[in-house]
Backbone as JSON, one array per atom type, in Angstrom:
{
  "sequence": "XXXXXXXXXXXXXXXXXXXXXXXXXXXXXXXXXXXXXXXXXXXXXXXXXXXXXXXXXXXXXXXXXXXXXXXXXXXXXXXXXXXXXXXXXXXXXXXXXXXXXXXXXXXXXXXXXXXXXXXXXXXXXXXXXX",
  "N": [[-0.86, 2.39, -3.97], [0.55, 2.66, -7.01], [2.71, 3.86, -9.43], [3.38, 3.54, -12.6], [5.28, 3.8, -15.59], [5.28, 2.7, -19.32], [7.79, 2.84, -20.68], [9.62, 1.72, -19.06], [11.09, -0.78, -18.12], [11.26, -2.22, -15.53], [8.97, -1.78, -14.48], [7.33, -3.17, -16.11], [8.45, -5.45, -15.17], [7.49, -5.19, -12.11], [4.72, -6.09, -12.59], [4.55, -8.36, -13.83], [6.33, -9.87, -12.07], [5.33, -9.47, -9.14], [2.82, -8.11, -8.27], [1.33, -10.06, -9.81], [1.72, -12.45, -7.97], [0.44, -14.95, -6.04], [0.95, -14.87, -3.41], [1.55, -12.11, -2.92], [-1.31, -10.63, -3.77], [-3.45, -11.31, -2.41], [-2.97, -10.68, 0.47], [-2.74, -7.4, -0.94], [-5.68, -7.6, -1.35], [-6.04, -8.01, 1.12], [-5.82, -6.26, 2.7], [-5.42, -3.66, 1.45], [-6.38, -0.78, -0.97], [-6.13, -1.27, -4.18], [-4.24, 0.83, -6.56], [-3.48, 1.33, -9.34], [-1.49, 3.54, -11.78], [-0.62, 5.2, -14.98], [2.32, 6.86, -15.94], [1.53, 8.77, -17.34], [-1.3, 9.41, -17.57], [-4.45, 11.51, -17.21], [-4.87, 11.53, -13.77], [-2.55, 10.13, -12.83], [-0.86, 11.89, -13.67], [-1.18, 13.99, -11.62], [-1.07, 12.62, -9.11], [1.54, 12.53, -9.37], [2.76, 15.05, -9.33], [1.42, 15.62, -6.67], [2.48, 13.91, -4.77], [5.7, 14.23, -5.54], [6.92, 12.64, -6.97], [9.53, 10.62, -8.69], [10.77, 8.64, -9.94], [10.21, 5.67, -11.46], [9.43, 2.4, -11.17], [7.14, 3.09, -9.16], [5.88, 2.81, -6.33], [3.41, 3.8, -3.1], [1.84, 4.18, -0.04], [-0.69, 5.3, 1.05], [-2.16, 7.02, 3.31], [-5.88, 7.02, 3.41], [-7.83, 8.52, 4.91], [-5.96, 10.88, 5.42], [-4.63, 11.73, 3.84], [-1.71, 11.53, 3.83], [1.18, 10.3, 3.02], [2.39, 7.5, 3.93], [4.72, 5.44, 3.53], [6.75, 4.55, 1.37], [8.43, 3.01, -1.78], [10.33, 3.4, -4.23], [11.67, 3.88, -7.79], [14.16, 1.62, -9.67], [14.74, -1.51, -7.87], [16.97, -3.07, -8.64], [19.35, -4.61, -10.77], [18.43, -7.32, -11.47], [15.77, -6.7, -11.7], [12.47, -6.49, -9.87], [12.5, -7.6, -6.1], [10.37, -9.92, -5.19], [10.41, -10.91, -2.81], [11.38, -9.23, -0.78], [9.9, -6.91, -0.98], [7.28, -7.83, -0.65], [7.61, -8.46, 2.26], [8.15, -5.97, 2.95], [5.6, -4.68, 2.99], [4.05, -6.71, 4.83], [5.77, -5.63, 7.09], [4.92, -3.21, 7.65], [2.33, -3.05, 7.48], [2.33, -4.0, 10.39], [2.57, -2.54, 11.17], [1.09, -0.28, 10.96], [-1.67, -1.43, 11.34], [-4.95, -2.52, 9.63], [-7.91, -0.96, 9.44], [-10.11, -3.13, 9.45], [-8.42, -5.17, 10.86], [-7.78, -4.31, 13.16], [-10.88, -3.84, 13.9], [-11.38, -6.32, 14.34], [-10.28, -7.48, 15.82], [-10.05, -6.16, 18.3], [-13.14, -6.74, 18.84], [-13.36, -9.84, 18.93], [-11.65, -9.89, 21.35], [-13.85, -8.39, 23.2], [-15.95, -9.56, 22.28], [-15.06, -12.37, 24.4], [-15.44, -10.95, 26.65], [-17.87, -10.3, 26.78], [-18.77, -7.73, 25.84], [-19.56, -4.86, 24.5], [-18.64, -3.51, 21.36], [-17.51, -0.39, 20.16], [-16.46, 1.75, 17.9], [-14.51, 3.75, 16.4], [-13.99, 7.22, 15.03], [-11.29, 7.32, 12.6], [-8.25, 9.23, 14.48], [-8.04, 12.19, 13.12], [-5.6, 14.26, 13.13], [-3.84, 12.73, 13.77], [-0.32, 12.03, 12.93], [0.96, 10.04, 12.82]],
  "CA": [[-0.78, 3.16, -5.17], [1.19, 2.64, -7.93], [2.43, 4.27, -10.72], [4.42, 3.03, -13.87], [5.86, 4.1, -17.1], [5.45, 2.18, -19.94], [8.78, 2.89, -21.26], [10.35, 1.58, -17.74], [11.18, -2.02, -17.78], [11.25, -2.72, -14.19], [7.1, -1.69, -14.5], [6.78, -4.31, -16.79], [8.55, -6.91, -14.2], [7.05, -5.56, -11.06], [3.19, -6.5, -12.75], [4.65, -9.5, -13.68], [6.71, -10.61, -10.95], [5.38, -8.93, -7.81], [1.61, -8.06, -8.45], [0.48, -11.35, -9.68], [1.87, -13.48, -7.04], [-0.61, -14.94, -5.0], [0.96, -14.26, -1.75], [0.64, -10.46, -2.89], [-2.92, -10.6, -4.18], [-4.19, -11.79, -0.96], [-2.11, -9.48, 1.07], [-3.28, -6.26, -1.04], [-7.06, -7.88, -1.03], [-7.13, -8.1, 2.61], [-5.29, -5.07, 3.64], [-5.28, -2.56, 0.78], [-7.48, -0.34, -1.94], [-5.28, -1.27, -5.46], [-4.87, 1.89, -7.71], [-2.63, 1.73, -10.45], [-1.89, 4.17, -13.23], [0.75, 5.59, -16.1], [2.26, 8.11, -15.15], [0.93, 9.98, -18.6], [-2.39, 9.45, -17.52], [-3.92, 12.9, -16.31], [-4.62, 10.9, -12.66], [-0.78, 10.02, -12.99], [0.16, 13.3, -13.85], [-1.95, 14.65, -10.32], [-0.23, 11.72, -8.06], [2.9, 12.59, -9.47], [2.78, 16.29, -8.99], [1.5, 16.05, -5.61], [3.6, 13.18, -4.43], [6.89, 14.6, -6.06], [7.69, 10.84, -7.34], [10.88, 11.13, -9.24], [11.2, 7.34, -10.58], [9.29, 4.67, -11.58], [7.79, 2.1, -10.6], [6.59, 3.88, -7.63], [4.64, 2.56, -5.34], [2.95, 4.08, -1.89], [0.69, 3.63, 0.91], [-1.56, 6.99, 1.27], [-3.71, 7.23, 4.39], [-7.37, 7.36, 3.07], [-8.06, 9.76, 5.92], [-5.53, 12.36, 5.29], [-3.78, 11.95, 2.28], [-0.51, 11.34, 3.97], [2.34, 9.29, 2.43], [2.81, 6.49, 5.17], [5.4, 3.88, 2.57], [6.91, 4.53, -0.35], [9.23, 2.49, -3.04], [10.51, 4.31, -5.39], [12.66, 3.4, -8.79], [14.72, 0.31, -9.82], [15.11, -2.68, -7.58], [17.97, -3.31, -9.06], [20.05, -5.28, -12.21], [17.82, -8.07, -12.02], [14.25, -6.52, -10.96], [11.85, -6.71, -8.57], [13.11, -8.4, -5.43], [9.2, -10.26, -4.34], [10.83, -11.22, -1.05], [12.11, -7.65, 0.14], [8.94, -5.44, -1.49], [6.42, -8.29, 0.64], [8.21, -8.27, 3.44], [8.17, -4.48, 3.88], [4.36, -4.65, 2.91], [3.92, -6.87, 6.13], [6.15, -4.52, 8.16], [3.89, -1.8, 7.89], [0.9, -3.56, 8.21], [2.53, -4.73, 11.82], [2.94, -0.85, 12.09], [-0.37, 0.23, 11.18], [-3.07, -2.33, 11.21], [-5.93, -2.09, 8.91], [-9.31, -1.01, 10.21], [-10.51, -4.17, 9.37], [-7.85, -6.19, 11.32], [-8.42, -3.71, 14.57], [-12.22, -4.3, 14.8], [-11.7, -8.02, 14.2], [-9.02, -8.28, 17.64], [-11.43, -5.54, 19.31], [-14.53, -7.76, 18.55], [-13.08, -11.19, 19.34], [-11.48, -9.5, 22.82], [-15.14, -8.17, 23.46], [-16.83, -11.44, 22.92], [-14.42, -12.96, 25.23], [-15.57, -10.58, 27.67], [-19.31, -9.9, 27.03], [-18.35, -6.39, 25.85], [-19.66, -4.19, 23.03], [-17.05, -2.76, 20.69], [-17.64, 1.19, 19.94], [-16.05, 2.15, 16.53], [-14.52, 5.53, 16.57], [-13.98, 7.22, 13.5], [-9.88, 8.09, 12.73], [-8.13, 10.88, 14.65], [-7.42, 13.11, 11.41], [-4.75, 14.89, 13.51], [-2.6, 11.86, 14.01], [0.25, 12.14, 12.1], [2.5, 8.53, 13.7]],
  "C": [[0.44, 2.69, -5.96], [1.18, 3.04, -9.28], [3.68, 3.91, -11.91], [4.42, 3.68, -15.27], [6.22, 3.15, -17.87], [6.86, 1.58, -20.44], [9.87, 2.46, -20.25], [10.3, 0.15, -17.4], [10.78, -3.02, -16.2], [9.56, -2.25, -13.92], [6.81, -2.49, -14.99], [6.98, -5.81, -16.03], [7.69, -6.6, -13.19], [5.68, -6.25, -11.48], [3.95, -7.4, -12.68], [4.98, -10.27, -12.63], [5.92, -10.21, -9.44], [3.77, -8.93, -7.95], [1.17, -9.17, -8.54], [0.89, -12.38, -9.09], [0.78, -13.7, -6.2], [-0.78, -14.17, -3.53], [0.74, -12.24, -2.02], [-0.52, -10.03, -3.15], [-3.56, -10.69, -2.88], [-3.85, -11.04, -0.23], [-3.01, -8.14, 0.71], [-4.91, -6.5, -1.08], [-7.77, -7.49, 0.04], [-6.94, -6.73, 3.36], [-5.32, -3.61, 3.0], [-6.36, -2.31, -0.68], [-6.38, -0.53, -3.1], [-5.49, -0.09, -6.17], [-3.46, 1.65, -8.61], [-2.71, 2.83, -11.65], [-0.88, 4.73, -14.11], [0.75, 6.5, -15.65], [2.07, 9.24, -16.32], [-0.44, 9.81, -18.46], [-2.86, 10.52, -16.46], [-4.28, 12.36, -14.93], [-3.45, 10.75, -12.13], [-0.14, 10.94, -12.56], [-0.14, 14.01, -11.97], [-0.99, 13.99, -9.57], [1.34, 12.09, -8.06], [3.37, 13.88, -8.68], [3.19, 16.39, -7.22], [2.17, 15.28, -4.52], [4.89, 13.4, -4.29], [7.63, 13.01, -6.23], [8.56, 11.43, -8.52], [11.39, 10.11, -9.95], [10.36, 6.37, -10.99], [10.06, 3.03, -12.01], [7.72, 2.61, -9.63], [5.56, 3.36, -7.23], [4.56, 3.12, -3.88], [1.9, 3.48, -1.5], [0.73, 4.58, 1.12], [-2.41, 6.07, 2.59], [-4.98, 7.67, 4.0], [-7.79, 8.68, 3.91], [-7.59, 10.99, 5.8], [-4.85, 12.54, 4.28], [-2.29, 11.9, 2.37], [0.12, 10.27, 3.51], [2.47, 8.82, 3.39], [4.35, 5.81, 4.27], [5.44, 4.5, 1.55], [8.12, 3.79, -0.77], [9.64, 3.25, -4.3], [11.71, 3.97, -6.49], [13.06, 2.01, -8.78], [14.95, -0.34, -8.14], [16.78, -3.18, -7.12], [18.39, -4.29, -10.46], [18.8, -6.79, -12.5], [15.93, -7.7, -11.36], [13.49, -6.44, -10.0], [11.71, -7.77, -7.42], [11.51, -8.74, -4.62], [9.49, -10.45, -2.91], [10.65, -9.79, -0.3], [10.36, -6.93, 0.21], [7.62, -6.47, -0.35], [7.03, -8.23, 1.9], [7.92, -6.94, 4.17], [6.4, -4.19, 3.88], [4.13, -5.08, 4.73], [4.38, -6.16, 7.23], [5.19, -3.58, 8.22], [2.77, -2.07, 8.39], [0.91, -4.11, 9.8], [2.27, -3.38, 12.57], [1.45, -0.04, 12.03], [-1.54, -0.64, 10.19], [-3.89, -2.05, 10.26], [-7.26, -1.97, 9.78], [-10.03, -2.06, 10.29], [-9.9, -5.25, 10.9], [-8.19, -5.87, 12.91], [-10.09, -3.94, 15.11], [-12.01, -5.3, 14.72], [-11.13, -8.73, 15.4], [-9.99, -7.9, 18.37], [-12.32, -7.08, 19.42], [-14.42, -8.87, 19.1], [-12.43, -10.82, 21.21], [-12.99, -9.04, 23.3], [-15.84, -9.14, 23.78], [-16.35, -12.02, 24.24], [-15.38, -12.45, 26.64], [-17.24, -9.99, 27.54], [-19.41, -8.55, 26.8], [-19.08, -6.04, 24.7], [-18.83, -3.2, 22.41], [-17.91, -1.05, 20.17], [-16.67, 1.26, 18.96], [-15.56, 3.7, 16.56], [-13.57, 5.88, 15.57], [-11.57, 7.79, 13.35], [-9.68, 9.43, 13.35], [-7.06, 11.52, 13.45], [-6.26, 14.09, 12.22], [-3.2, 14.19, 14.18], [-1.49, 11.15, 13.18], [1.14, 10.72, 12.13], [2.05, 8.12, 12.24]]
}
């Protein structure tokens, strides 16, 4: 998720600098649902509310499942913008910390084969807050 204010310079670098890098395109492709939106847009206004985001650019990682805030970024960078190194970096941390459903059936699956196994799918436990 992400949300930006026009009037907020460092929204105008992260698209530029951080978003359209390849290595982040591919990254949020393989691992994440993209939502962007202003934060005067009434979507915006909702995320904001129920978020309590306080700066912008803001970006999170929501759990589809429960609506929990896993990751968040919040405000300036700093004097010269959005630092691509740091903001991918912590992307990959997380994703070390919680896998994508994708990436989990794909180890499952390939450990299975190995072993002549059939993988069973079982749906998120909605009461697991880690």
């Amino acid at each position: 998720m992400n949300i930006q204010d026009e009037s907020e310079f460092n929204c105008h670098l992260l698209n530029r600098d951080f978003w359209k890098t390849s290595e982040v395109q591919d990254l949020v492709q393989s691992s994440f649902i993209f939502w962007q939106q202003l934060c005067i847009s009434s979507q915006g206004k909702v995320f904001i509310e129920r978020y309590k985001v306080q700066s912008f650019p803001y970006i999170a990682i929501i759990d589809p499942s429960t609506g929990a805030k896993r990751w968040h970024k919040e405000g300036r960078e700093g004097k010269g913008g959005v630092d691509v190194t740091s903001l991918s970096s912590r992307l990959q941390d997380f994703l070390g910390d919680y896998p994508s459903p994708s990436d989990l059936r794909s180890s499952l699956s390939k450990g299975a084969s190995a072993a002549n196994q059939q993988v069973v799918s079982l749906p998120p436990n909605p009461t697991n807050t880690h």
